[in-house]
C-alpha positions as a printed NumPy array, in Angstrom:
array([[  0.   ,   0.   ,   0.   ],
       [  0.864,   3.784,  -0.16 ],
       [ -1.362,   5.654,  -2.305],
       [ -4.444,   4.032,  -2.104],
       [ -6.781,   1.41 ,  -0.826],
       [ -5.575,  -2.033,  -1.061],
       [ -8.49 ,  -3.898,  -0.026],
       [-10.67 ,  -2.711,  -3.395],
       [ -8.834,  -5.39 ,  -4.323],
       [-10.807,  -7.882,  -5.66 ],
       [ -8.643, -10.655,  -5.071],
       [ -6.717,  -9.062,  -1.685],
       [ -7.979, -12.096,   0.413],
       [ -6.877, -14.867,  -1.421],
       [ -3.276, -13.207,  -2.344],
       [ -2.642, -12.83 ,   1.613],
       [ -3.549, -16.853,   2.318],
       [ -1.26 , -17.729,  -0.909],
       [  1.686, -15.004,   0.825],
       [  1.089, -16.746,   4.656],
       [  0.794, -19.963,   2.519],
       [  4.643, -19.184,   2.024],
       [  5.611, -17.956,   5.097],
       [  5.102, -14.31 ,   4.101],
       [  4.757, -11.951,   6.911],
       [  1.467,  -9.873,   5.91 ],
       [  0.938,  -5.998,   6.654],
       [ -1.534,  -3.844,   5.346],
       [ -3.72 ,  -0.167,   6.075],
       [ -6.707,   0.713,   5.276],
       [ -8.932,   3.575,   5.617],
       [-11.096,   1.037,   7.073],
       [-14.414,   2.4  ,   4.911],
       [-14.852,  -1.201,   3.416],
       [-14.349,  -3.261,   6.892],
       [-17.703,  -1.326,   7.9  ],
       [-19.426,  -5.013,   6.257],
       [-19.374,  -7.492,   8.452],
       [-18.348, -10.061,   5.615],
       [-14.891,  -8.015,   4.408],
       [-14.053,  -8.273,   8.425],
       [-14.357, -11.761,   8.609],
       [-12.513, -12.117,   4.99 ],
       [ -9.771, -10.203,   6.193],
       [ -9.574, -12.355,   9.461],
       [ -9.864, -15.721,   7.732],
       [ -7.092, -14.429,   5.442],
       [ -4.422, -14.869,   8.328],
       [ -3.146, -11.547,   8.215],
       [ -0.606, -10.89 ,  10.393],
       [ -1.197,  -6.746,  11.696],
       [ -3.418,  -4.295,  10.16 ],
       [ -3.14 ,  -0.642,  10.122],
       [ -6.75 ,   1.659,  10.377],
       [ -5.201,   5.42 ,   9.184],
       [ -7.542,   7.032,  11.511],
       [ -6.441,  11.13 ,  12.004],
       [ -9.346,  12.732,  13.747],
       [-11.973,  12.042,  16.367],
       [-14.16 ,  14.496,  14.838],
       [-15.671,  14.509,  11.948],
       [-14.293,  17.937,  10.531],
       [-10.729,  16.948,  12.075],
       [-11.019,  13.576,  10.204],
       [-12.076,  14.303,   6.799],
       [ -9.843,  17.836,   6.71 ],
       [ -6.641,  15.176,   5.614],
       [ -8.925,  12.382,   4.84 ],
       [-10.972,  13.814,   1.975],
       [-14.007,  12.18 ,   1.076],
       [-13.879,  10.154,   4.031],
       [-16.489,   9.393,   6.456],
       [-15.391,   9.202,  10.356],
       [-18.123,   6.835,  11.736],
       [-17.701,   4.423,   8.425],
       [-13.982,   4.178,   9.419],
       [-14.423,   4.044,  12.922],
       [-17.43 ,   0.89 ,  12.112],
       [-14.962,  -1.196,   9.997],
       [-12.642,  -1.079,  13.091],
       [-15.237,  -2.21 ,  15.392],
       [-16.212,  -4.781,  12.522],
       [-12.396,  -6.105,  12.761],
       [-12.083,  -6.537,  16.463],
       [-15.836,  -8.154,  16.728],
       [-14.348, -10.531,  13.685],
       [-11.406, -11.495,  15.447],
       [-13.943, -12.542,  18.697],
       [-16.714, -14.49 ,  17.378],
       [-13.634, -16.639,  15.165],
       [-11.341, -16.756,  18.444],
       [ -8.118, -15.485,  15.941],
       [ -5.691, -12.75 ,  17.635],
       [ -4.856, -12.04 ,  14.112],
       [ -4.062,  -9.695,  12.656],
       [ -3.203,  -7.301,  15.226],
       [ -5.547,  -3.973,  14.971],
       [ -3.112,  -1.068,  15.017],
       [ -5.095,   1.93 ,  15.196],
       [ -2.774,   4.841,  13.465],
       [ -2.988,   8.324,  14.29 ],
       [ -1.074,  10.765,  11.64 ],
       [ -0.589,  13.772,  14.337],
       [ -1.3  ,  17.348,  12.134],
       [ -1.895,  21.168,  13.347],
       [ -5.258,  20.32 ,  13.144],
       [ -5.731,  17.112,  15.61 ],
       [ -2.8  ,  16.988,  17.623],
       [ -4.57 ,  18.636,  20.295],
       [ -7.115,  15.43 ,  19.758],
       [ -4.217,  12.75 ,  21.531],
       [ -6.011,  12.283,  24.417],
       [ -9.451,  11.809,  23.239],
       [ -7.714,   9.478,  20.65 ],
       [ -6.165,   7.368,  23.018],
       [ -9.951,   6.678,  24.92 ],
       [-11.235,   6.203,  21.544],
       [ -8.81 ,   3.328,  20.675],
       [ -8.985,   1.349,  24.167],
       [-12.9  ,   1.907,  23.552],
       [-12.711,  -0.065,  20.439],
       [-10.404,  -2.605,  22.113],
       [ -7.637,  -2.049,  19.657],
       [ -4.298,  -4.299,  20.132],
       [ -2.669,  -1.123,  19.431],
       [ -2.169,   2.651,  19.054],
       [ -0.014,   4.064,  17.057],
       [  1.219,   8.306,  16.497],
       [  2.935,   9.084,  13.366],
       [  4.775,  12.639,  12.386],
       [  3.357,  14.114,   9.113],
       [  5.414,  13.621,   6.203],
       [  4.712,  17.285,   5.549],
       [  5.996,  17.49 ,   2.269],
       [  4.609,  19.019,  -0.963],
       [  6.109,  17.639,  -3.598],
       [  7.994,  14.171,  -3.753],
       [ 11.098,  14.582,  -1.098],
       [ 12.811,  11.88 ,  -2.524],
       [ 12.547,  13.429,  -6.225],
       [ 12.821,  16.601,  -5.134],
       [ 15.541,  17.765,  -2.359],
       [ 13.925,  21.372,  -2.293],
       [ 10.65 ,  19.991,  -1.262],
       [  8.843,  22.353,   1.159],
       [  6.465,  21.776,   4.401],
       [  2.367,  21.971,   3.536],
       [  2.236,  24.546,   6.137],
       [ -1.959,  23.945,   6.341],
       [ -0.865,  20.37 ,   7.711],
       [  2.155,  20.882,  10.022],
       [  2.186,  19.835,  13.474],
       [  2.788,  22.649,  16.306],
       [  4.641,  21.182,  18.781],
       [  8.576,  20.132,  17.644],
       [  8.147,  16.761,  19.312],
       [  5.096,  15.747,  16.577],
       [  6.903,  17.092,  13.292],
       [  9.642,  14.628,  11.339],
       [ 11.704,  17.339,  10.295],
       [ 13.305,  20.23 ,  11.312],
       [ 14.403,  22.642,   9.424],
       [ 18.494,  23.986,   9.678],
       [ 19.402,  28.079,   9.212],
       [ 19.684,  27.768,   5.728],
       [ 16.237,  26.893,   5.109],
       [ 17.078,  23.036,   4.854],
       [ 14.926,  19.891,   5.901],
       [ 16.507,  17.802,   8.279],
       [ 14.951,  14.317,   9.244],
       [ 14.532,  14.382,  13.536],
       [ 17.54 ,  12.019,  15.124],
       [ 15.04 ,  10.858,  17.073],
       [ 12.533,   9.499,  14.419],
       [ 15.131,   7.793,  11.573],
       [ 13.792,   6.039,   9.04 ],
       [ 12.66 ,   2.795,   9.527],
       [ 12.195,   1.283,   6.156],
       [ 15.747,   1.655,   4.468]])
């Protein structure tokens, strides 16, 4: 996944048996619209998945849909609750439910209303992530500048920092984890 939804997929389900079929660790995200029916949450379970990511970045309405356009909070929110109930009623703790929280000027006061809303849904886990605030591809473009609308206030929520000559510098202490 990156740009898009992978589990429009017609064929998602049987593609992660055949990868956990060979031994294939399995990962995916979701905006978690299409988990809202109760049959795609028991697909997904049955598939053996091992984690699965619900990009979840408001607990409002307007918060939500101001990064996730188009999207519709309670919809997301039901295909989470779909999951979890899924994983119950077939006894599987898989695939771990990772609720992920993209933290943005507009929500990161939200953190603490977030972290009630995951344990309410009885999520395995809860995940913050710093904004990849860039407009324009970073690694096509080494000029690339921060969508201001988008930035997170507070230093400790924003990936990069920027140096006195107007530079972006990745945060020592958030490196990249997928090298």
């Amino acid at each position: 996944w990156d740009w898009g939804e992978p589990f429009v997929n017609p064929h998602i389900y049987d593609m992660i048996a055949y990868a956990k079929t060979k031994h294939v660790k399995a990962i995916s995200s979701t905006n978690g619209h299409l988990f809202a029916q109760p049959d795609h949450a028991e697909a997904l379970v049955r598939s053996g998945l091992d984690s699965i990511i619900f990009a979840i970045d408001g607990v409002t309405q307007g918060s939500y849909e101001r990064y996730r356009q188009g999207g519709d909070l309670e919809t997301a929110l039901e295909g989470v609750r779909q999951v979890v109930a899924a994983k119950r009623r077939l006894g599987s703790a898989l695939p771990i439910v990772n609720f992920r929280f993209i933290v943005m000027d507009h929500n990161e006061d939200e953190i603490p209303a977030v972290r009630v809303l995951a344990r309410d849904l009885g999520v395995d886990a809860l995940t913050f992530k710093t904004l990849n605030h860039c407009m324009r591809d970073p690694y096509k473009d080494a000029s690339a500048g921060p969508a201001e609308e988008f930035a997170p206030r507070q230093a400790r929520y924003q990936r990069f920092r920027t140096d006195a000559e107007g530079r972006r510098i990745r945060r020592r202490d958030n490196p990249c984890k997928h090298l």
